[in-house]
Backbone as CSV, one residue per row, in Angstrom:
resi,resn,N_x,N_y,N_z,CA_x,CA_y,CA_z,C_x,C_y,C_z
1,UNK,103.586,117.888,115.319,104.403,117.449,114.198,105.226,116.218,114.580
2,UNK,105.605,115.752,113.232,106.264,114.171,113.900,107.479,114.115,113.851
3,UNK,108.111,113.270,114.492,109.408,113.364,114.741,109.965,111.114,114.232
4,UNK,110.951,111.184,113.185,111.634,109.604,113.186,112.996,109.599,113.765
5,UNK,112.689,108.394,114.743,113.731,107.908,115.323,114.220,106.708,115.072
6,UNK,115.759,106.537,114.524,116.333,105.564,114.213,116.949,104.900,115.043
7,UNK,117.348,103.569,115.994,117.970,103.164,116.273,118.509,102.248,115.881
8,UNK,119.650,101.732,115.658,120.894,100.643,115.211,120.079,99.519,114.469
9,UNK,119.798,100.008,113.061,119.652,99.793,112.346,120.327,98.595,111.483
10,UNK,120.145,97.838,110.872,121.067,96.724,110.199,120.346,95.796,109.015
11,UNK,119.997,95.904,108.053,119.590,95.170,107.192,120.796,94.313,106.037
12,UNK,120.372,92.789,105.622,121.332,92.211,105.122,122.713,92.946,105.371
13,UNK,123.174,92.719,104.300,125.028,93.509,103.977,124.690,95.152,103.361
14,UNK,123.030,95.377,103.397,123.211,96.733,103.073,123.511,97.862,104.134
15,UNK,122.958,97.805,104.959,123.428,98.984,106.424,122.930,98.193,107.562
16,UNK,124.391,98.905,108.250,124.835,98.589,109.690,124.724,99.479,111.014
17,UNK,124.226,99.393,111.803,123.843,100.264,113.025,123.634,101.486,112.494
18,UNK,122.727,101.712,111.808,122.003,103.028,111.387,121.382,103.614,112.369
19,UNK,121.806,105.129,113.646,120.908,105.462,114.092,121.268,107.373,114.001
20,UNK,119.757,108.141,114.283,119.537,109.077,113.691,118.581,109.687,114.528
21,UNK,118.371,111.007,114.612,116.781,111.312,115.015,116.547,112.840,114.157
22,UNK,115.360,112.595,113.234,114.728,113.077,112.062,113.868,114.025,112.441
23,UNK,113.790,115.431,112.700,112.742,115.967,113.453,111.927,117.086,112.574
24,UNK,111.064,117.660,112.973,110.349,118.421,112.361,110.630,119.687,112.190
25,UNK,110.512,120.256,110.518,111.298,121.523,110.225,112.347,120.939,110.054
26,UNK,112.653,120.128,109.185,114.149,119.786,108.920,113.633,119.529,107.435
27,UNK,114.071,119.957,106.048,114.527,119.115,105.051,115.642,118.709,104.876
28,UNK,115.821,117.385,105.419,116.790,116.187,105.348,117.472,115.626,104.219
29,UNK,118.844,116.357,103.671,118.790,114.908,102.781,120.149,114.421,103.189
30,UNK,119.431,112.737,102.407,119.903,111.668,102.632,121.167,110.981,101.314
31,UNK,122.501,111.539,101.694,123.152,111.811,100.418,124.742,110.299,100.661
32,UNK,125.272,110.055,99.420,126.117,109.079,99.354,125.935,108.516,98.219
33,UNK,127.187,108.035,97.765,127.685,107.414,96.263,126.695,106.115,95.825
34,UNK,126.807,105.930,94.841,125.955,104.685,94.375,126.370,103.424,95.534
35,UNK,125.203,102.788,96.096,125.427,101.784,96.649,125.458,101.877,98.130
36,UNK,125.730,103.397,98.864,125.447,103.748,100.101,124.800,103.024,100.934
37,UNK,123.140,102.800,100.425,122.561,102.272,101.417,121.105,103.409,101.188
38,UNK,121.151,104.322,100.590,120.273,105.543,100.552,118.925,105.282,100.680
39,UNK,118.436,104.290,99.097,117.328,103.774,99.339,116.990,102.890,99.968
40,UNK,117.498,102.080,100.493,117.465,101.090,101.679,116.852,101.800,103.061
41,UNK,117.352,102.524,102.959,117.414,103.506,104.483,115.959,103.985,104.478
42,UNK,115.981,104.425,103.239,114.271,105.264,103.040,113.419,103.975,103.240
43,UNK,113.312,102.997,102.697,112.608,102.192,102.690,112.558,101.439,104.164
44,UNK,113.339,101.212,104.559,112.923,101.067,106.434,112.902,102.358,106.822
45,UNK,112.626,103.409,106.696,112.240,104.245,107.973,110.343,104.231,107.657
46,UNK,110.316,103.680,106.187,109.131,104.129,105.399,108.143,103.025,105.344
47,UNK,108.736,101.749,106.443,107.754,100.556,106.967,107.588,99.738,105.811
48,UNK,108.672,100.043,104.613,108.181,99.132,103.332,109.151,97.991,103.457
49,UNK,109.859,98.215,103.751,111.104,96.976,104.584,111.393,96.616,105.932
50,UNK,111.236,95.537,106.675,111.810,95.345,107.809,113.575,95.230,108.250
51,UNK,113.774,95.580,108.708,115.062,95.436,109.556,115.586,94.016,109.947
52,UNK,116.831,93.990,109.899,116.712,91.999,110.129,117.016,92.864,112.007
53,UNK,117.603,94.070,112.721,117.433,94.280,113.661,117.534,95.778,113.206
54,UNK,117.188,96.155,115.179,116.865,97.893,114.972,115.780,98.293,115.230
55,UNK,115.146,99.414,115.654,113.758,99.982,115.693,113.728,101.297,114.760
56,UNK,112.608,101.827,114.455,112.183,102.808,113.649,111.036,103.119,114.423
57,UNK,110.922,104.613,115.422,110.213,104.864,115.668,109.698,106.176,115.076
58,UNK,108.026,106.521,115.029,107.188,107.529,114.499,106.456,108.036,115.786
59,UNK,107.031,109.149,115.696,106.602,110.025,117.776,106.672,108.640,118.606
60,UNK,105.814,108.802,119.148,105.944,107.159,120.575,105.171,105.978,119.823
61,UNK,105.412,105.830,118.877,104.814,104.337,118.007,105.796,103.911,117.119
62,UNK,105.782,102.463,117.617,107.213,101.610,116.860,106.160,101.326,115.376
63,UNK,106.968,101.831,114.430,106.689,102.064,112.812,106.334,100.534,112.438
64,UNK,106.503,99.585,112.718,106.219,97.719,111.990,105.477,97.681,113.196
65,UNK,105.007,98.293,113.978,103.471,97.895,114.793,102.265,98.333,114.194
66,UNK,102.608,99.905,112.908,101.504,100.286,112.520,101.120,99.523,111.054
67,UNK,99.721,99.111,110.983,99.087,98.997,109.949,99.206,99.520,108.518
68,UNK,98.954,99.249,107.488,99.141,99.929,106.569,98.842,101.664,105.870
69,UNK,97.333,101.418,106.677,96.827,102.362,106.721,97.323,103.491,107.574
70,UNK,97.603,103.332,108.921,97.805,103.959,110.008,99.041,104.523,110.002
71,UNK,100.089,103.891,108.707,101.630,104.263,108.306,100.752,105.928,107.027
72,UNK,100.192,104.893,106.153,100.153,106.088,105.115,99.604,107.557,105.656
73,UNK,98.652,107.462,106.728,97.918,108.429,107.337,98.872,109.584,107.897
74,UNK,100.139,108.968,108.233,101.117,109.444,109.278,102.460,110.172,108.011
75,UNK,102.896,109.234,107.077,103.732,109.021,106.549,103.458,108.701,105.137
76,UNK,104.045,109.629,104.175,104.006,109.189,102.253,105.418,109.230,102.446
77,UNK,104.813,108.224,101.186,106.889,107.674,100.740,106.620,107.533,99.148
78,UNK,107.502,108.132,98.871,107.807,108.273,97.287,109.146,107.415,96.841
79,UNK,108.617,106.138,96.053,109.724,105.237,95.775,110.507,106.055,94.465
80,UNK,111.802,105.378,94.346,112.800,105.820,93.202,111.615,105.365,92.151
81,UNK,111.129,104.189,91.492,110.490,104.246,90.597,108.751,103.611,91.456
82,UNK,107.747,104.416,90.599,106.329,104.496,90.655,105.858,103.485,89.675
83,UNK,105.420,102.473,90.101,104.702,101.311,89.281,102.753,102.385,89.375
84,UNK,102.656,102.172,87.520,101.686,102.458,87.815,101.067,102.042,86.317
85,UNK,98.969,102.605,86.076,98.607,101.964,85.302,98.541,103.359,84.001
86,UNK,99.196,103.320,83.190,99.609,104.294,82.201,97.744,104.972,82.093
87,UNK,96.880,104.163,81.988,95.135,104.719,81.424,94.959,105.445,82.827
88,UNK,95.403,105.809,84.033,94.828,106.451,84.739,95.051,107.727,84.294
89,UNK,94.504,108.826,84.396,94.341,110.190,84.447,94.907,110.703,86.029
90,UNK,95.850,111.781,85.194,97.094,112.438,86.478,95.573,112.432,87.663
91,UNK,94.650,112.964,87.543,93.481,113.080,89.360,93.470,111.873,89.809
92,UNK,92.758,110.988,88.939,92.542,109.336,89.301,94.295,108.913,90.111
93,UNK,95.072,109.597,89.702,96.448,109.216,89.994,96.764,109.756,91.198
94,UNK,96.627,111.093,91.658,96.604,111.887,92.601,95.295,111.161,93.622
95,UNK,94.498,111.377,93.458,93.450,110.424,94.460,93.916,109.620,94.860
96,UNK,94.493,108.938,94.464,94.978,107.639,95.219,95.754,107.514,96.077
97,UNK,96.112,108.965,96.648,96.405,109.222,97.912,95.761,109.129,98.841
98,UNK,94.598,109.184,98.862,93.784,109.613,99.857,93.466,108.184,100.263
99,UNK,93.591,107.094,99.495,92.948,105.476,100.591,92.724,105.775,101.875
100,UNK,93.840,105.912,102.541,93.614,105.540,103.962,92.909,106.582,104.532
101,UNK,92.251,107.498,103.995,91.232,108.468,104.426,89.971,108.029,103.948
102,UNK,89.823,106.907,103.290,88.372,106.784,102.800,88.211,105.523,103.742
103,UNK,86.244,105.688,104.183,85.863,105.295,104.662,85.354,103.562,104.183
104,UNK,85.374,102.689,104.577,85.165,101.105,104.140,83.898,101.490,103.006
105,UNK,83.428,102.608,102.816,81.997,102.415,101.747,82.574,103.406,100.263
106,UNK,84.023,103.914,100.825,84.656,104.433,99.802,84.508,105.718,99.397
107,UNK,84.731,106.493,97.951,84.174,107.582,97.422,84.936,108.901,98.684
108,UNK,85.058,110.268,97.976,85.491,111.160,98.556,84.484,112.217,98.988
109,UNK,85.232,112.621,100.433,84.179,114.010,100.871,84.863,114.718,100.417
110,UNK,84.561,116.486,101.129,84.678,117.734,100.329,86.145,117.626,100.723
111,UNK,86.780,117.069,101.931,88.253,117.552,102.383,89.114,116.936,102.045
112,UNK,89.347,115.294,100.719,89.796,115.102,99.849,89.504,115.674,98.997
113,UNK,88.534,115.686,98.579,88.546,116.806,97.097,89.703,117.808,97.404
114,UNK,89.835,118.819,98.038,90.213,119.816,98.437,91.649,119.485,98.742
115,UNK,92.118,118.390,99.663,93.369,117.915,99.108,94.207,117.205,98.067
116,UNK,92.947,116.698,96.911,93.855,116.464,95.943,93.784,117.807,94.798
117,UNK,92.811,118.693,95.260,92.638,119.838,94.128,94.558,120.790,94.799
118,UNK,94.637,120.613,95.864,95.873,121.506,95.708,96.897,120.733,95.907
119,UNK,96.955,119.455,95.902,98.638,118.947,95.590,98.328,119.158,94.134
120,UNK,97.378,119.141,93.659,97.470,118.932,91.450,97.961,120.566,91.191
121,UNK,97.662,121.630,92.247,97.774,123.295,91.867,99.306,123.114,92.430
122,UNK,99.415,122.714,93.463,101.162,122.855,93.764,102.279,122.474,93.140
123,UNK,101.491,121.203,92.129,102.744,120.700,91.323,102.300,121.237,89.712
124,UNK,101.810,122.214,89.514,101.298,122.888,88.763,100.808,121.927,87.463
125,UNK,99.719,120.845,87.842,99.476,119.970,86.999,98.156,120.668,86.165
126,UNK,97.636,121.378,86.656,96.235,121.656,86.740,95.547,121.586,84.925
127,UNK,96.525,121.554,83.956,96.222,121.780,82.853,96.244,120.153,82.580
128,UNK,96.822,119.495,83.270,96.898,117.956,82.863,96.096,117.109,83.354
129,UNK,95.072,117.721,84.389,94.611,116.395,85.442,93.601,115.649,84.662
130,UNK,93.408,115.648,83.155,92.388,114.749,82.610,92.994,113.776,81.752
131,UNK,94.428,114.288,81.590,95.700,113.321,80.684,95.799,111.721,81.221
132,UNK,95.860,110.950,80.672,96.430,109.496,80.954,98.177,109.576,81.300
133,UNK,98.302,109.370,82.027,99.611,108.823,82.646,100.913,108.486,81.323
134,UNK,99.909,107.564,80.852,100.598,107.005,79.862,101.046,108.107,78.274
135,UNK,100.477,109.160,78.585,101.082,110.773,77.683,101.642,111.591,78.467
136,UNK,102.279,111.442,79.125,103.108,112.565,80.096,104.367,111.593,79.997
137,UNK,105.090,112.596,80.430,106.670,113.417,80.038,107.058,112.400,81.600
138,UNK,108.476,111.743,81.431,108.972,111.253,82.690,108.930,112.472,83.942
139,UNK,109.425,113.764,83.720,109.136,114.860,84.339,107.799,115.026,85.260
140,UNK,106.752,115.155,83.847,105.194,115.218,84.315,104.541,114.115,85.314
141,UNK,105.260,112.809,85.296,104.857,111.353,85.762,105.681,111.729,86.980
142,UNK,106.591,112.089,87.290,107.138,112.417,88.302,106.574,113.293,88.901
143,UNK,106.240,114.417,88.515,105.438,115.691,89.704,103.942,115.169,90.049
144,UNK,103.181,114.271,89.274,102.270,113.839,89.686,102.653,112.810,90.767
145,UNK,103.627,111.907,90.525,103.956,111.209,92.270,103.889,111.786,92.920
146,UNK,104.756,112.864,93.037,104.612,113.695,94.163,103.321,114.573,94.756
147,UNK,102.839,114.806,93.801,101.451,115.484,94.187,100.924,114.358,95.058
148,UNK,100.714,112.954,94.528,99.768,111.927,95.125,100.711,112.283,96.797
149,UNK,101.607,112.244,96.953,102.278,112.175,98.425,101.867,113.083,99.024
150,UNK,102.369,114.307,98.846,101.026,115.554,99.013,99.570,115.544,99.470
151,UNK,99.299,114.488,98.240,97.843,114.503,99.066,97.125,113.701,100.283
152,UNK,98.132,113.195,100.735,98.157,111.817,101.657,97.897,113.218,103.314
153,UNK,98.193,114.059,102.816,98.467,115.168,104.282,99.030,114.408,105.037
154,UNK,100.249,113.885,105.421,100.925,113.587,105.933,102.077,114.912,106.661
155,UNK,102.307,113.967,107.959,103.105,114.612,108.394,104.781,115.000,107.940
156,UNK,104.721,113.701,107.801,106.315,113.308,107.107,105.963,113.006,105.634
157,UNK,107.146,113.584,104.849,107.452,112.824,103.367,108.717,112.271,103.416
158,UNK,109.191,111.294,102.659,109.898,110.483,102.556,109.848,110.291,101.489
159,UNK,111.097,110.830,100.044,111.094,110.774,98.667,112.318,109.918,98.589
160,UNK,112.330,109.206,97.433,113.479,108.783,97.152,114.000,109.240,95.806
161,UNK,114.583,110.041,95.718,115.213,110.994,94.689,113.702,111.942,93.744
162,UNK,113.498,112.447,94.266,112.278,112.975,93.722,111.879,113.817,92.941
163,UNK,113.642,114.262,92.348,114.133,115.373,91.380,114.962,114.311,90.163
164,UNK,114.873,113.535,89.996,115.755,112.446,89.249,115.637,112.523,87.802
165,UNK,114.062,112.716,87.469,113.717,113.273,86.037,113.510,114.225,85.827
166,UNK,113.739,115.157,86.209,112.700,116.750,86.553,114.020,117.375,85.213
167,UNK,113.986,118.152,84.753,114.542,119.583,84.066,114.701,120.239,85.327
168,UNK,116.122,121.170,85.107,116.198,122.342,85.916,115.452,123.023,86.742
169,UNK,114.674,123.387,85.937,113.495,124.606,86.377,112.552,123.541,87.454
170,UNK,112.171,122.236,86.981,111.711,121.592,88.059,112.154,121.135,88.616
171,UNK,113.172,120.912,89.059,114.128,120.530,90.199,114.073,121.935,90.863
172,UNK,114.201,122.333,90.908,114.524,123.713,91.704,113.344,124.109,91.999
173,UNK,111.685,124.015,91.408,110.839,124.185,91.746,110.102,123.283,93.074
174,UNK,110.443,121.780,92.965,110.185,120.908,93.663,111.087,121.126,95.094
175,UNK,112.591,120.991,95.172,113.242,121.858,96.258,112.500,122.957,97.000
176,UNK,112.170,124.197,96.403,111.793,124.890,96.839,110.391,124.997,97.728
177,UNK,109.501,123.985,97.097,107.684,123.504,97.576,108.703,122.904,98.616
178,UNK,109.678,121.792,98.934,109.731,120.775,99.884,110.206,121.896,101.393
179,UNK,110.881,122.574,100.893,111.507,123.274,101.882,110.791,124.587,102.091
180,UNK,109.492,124.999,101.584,108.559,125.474,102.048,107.682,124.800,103.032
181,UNK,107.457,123.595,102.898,106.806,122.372,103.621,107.380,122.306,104.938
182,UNK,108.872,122.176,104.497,109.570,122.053,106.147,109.610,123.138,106.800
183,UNK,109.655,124.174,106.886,109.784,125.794,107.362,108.083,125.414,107.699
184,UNK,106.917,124.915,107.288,106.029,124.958,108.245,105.709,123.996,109.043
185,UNK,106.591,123.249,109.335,106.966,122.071,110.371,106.707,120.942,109.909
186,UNK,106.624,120.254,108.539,106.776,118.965,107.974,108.209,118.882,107.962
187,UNK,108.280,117.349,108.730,109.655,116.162,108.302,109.572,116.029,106.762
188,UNK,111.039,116.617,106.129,110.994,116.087,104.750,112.120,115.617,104.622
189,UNK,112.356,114.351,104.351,113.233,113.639,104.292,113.771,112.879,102.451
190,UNK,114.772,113.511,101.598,115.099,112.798,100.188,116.220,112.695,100.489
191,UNK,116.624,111.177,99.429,117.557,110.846,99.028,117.709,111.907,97.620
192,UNK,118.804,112.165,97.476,119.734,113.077,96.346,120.880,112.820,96.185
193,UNK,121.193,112.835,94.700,122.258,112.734,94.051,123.388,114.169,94.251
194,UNK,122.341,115.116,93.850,122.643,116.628,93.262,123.236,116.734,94.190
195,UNK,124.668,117.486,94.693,125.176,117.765,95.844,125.297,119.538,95.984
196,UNK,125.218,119.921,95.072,125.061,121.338,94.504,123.728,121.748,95.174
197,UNK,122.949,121.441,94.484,121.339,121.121,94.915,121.087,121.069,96.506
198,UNK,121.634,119.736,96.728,121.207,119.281,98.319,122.196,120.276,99.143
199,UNK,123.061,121.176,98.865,123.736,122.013,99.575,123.282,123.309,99.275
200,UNK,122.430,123.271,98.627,121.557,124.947,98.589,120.266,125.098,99.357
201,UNK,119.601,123.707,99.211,118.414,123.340,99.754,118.519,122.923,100.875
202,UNK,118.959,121.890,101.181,118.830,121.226,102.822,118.792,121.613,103.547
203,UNK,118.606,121.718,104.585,118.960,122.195,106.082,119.804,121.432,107.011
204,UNK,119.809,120.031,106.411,120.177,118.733,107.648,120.510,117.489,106.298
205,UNK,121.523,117.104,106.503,121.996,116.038,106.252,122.499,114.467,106.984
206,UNK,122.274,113.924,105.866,122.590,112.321,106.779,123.792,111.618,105.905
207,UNK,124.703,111.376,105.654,125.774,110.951,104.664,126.144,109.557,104.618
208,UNK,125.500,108.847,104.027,126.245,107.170,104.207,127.203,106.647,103.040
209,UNK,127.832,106.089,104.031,129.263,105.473,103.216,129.213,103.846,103.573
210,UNK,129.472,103.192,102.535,129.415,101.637,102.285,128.464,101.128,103.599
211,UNK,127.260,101.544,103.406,126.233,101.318,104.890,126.576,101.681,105.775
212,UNK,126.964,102.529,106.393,126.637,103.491,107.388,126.829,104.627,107.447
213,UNK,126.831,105.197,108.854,126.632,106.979,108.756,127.795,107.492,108.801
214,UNK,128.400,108.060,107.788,129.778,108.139,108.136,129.632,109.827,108.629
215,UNK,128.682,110.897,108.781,127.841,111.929,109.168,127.132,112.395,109.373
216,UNK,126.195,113.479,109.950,125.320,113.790,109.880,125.035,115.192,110.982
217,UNK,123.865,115.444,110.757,123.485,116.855,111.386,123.281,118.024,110.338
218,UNK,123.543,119.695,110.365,123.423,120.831,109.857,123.864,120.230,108.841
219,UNK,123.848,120.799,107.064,124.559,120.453,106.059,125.938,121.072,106.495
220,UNK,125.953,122.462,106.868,127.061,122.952,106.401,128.490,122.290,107.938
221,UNK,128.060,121.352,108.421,128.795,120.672,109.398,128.772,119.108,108.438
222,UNK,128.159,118.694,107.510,128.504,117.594,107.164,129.550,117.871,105.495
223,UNK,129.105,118.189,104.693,129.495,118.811,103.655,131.050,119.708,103.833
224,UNK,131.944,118.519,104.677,133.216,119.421,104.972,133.762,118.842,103.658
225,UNK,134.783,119.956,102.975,135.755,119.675,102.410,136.096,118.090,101.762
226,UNK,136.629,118.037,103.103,137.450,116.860,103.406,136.550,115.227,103.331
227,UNK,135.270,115.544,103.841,134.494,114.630,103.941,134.037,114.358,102.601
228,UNK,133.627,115.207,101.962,133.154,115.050,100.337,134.574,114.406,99.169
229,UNK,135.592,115.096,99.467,136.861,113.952,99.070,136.955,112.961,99.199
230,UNK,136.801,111.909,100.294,137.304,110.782,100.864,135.868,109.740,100.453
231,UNK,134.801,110.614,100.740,133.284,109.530,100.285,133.220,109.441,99.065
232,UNK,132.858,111.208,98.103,132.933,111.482,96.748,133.996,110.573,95.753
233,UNK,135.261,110.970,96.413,136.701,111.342,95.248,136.060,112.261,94.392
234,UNK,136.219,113.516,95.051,135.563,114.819,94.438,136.349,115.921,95.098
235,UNK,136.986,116.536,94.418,137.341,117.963,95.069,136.159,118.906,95.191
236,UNK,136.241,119.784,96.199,134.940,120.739,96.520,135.209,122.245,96.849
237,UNK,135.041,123.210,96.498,135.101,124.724,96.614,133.981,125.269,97.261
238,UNK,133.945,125.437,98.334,132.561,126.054,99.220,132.480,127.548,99.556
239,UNK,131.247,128.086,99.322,131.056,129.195,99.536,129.545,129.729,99.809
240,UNK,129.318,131.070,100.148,128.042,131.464,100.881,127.543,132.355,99.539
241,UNK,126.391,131.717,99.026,125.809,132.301,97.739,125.414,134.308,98.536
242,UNK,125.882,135.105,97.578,126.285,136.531,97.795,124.726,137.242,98.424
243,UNK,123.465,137.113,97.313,122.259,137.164,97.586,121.196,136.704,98.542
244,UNK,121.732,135.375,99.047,120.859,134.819,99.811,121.360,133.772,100.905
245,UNK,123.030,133.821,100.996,123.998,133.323,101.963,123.556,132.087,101.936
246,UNK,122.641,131.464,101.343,122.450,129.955,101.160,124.244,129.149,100.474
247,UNK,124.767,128.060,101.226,125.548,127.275,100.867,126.071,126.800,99.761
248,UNK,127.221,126.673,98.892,126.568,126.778,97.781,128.167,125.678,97.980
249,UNK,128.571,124.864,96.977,129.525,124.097,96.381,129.704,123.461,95.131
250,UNK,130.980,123.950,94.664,131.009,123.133,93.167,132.371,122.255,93.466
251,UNK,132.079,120.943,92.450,132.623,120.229,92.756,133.265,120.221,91.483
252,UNK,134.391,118.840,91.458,135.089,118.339,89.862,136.090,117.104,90.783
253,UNK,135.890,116.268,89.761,136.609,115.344,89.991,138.341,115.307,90.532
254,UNK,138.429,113.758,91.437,140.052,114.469,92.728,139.762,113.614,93.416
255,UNK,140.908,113.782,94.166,141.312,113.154,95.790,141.435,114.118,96.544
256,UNK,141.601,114.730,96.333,142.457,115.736,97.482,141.325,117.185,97.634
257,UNK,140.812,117.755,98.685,139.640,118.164,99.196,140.991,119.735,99.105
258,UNK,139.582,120.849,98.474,140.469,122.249,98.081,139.483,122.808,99.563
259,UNK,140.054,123.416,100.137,139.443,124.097,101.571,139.176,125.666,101.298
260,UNK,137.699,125.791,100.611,138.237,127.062,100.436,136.185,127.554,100.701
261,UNK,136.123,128.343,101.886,135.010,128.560,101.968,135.136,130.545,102.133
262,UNK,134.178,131.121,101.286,134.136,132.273,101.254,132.456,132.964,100.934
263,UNK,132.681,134.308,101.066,131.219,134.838,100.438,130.925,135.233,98.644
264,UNK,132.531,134.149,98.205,132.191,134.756,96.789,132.382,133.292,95.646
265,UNK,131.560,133.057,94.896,131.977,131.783,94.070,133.417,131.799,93.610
């Protein structure tokens, strides 16, 4: 399994000595106010941006040494928005994961088939895969990105908000596939808004403030009180959900950080 390593990182005026190490069995997220640096960050660890300095390494291979191909093989990255051609059909859409597995004469064997038949069952498209792009629901256009990342079999994912259009029920469905993923030793690494969310789900957080790390490590070591006040201007009430001791926090607008962690909302 793969492991990203950040070192001192620095692009334009967006982030400054960014360093980190991203390992496997972690769903990561990558959380901070508008303007952080969030997607920036994703996008150099994700070889789609260079660094004006810094390295980004993928196990013992510096990430802007690998090829295009040799990145996607290793690594899917799911941008905030998906440029795409509305007449494709969600499969034709999902396939197009697989490039860097097809051979220079093209066309799929049985073990793409087979990986794009279950990212389309995981993101429970299966009733849609003959639909055009261009008739689906921002929701539906969204779980099909993700399926295509999915089907890349990659080690690492790398989303950039990947719950952004989803309804409830799919947000919480998508969480749940990612952090099934990581529990079997995939790097999953999103940027998130939801702090509710990313504190039920995560395992590991990274927190940037006006470009840089102003935290990071376990959630429930970054997600202090105090820290979510001063980045947020959010008061925060923390507690251990009763059923399943998963992390849980509600927030409301403030300065001043309420310290109150228990086993009961």
């Amino acid at each position: 399994m793969s492991t990203l390593r950040i070192e001192a990182l620095d692009f334009r005026t967006a982030l400054k000595d960014i360093s980190a190490v991203w390992e496997p069995g972690q769903l990561m997220g990558v959380i901070g106010p508008n303007g952080a640096g969030k997607s920036t960050l994703l996008k150099l660890v994700s070889g789609v941006e260079r660094p004006d300095s810094g390295r980004v390494w993928l196990d013992g291979d510096l990430l802007g040494k690998l090829n295009a191909k040799e990145r996607a093989r290793r690594l899917a990255y799911l941008p905030q928005q998906v440029p795409v051609d509305v007449l494709f059909t969600v499969r034709e859409f999902v396939e197009m994961g697989r490039y860097a597995h097809q051979s220079p004469w093209g066309g799929f064997n049985i073990s793409s088939k087979q990986a794009v038949n279950q990212a389309i069952h995981r993101l429970n498209l299966d009733e849609l895969v003959h639909t055009p792009l261009g008739q689906l629901s921002g929701g539906e256009r969204q779980r099909a990105a993700i399926a295509r990342c999915l089907a890349q079999e990659t080690e690492v994912l790398v989303l950039d908000e990947p719950i952004s259009n989803l309804d409830l029920y799919y947000q919480v469905e998508i969480l749940q596939l990612l952090r099934q993923l990581a529990s079997e030793g995939y790097l999953v690494v999103l940027a998130i808004h939801h702090l509710e969310l990313a504190a039920q789900y995560c395992s590991h957080m990274t927190l940037l403030n006006h470009g840089a790390v102003y935290a990071q490590g376990k959630t429930e070591e970054v997600l202090k009180p105090e820290a979510v006040a001063e980045v947020f201007h959010m008061n925060v009430k923390m507690f251990r959900d009763p059923f399943d001791s998963s992390l849980r926090i509600s927030c409301t607008p403030g300065w001043q950080a309420q310290v109150h962690v228990s086993s009961q909302p």
